[in-house]
C-alpha positions in Angstrom: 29.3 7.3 -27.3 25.8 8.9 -26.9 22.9 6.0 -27.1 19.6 7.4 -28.6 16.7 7.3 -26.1 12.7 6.6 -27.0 12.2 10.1 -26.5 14.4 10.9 -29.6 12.2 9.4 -31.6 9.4 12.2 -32.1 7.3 12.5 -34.5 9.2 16.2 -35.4 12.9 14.7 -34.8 11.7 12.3 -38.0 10.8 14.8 -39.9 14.0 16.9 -39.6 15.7 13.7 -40.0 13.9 13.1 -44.0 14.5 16.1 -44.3 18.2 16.4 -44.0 18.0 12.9 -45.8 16.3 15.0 -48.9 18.6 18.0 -48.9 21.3 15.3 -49.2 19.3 13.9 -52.3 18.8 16.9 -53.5 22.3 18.2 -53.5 23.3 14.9 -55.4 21.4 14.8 -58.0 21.4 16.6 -61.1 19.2 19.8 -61.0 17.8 18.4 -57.7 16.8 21.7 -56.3 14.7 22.4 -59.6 13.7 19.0 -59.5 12.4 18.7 -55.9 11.9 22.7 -55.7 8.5 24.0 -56.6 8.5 25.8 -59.9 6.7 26.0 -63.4 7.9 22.6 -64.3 4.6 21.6 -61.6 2.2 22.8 -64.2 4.3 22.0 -67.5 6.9 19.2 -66.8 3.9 17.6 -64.8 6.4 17.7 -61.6 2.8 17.0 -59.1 5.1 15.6 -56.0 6.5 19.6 -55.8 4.1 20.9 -53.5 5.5 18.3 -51.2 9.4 18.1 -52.1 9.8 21.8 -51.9 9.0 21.2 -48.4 12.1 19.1 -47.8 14.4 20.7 -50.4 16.7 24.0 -49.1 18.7 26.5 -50.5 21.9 25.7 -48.3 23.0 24.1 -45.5 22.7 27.3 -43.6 18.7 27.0 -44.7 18.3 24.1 -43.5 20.0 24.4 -40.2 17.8 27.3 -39.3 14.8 25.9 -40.5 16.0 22.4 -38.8 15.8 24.2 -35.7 13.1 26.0 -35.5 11.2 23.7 -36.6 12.7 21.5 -33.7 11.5 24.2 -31.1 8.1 24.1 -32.3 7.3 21.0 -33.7 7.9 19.5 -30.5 5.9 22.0 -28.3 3.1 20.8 -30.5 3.4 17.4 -30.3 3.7 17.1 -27.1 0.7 19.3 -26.8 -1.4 17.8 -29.2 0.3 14.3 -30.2 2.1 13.4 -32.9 -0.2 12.2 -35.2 -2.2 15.5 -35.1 1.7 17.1 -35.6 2.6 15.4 -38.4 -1.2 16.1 -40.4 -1.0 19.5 -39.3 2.9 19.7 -40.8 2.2 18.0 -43.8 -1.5 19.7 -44.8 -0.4 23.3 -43.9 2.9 23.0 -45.6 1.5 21.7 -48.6 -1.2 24.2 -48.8 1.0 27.0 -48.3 3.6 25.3 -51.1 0.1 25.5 -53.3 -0.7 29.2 -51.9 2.4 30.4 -52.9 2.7 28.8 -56.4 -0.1 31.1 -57.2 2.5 33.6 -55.9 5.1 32.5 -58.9 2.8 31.4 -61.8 1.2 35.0 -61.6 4.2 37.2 -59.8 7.4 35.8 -61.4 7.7 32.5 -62.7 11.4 32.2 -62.5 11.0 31.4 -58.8 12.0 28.2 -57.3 10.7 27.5 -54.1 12.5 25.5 -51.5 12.4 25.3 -48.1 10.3 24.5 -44.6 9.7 28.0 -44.0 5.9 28.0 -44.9 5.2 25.0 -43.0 6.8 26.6 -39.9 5.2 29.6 -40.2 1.9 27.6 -40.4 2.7 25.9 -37.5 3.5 29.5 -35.7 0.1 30.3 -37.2 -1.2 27.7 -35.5 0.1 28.3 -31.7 -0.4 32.3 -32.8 -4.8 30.8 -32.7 -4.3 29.2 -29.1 -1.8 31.0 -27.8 -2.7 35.0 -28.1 -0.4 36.3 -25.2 2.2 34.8 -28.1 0.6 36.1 -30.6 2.3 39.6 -31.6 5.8 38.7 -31.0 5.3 35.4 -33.6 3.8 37.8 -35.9 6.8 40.4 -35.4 9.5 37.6 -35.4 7.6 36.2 -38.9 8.2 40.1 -40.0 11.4 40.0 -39.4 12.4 36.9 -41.2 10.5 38.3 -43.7 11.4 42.1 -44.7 15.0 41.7 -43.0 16.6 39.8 -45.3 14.8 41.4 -48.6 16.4 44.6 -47.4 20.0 42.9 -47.7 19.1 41.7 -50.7 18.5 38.1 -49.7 16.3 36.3 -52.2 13.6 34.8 -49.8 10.3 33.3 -50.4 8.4 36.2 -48.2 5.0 35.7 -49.6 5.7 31.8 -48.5 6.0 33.1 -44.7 2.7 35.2 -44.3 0.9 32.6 -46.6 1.7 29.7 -44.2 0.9 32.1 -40.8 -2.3 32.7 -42.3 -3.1 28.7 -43.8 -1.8 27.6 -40.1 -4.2 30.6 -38.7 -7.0 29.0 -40.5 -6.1 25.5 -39.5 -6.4 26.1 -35.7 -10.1 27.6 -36.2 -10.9 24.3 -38.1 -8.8 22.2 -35.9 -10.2 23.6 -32.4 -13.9 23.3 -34.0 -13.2 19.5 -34.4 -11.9 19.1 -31.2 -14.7 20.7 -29.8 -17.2 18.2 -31.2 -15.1 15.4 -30.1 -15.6 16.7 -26.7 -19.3 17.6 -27.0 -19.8 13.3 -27.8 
């Protein structure tokens, strides 16, 4: 039997941990993806926890796996880089901006959509190492691309819009982010 260590206890293993809690929710309840997905029922069931649910909600277990583990690979570069307090705001803030972002995506575009899934928060953390990290930064955009236009042209119904809205929020939080850091330092 393998015995947990302190170092499984990060900030990002908790969060794929809730998560995998809430896709368990979510598959157990009645309607659960529409009612933890984000969708019209924001604006006219008056569904305002959304932004954040959709964040934890998935489409499959094949979904969430993927997203688990990328999310696994990156989240914990960035902790350990950064901390996990600063992980787990930049995590939460980007993914719920880009859940916001991309509602304007399905109220104006196609309001049938139901939006589930981690993939804008990932890709604003890629966003975010993409800022610091520009010997990276061509192959995350390519790889964010890919996961992207690949599966729209097998006919896979994926929130693309999601992806480059959360590269750019994520983008946007490193410029803010390293602006505050550099005040800290400057006191």
């Amino acid at each position: 039997m393998q015995k947990f260590s302190k170092s499984d206890f990060t900030a990002t293993n908790i969060i794929i941990f809730i998560t995998v809690l809430a896709y368990i929710v979510q598959i157990n309840i009645e309607q659960g993806s529409l009612f933890m997905g984000l969708n019209l029922y924001f604006l006219v069931g008056g569904f305002f926890w959304q932004p954040l649910t959709s964040i934890f909600s998935h489409g499959g277990i094949a979904h969430l796996g993927m997203n688990m583990f990328v999310l696994w690979q990156f989240g914990n570069l960035i902790e350990k880089s950064r901390g996990a307090k600063s992980f787990v705001t930049l995590y939460l803030v980007t993914g719920i901006l880009t859940s916001l972002l991309s509602f304007l995506y399905i109220f104006y575009v196609d309001i049938r959509v139901n939006l589930v899934g981690a993939s804008g928060a990932i890709c604003a953390i890629l966003g975010y190492i993409a800022y610091f990290d520009k010997t990276q930064r061509s192959g995350i955009i390519t790889w964010i691309l890919l996961i992207s236009v690949a599966p729209l042209l097998i006919g896979l119904p994926i929130a693309w819009y999601a992806h480059f809205i959360g590269l750019f929020v994520g983008f946007i939080y490193a410029i803010i982010d390293k602006q505050i850091l550099q005040r800290k330092l400057k006191r």
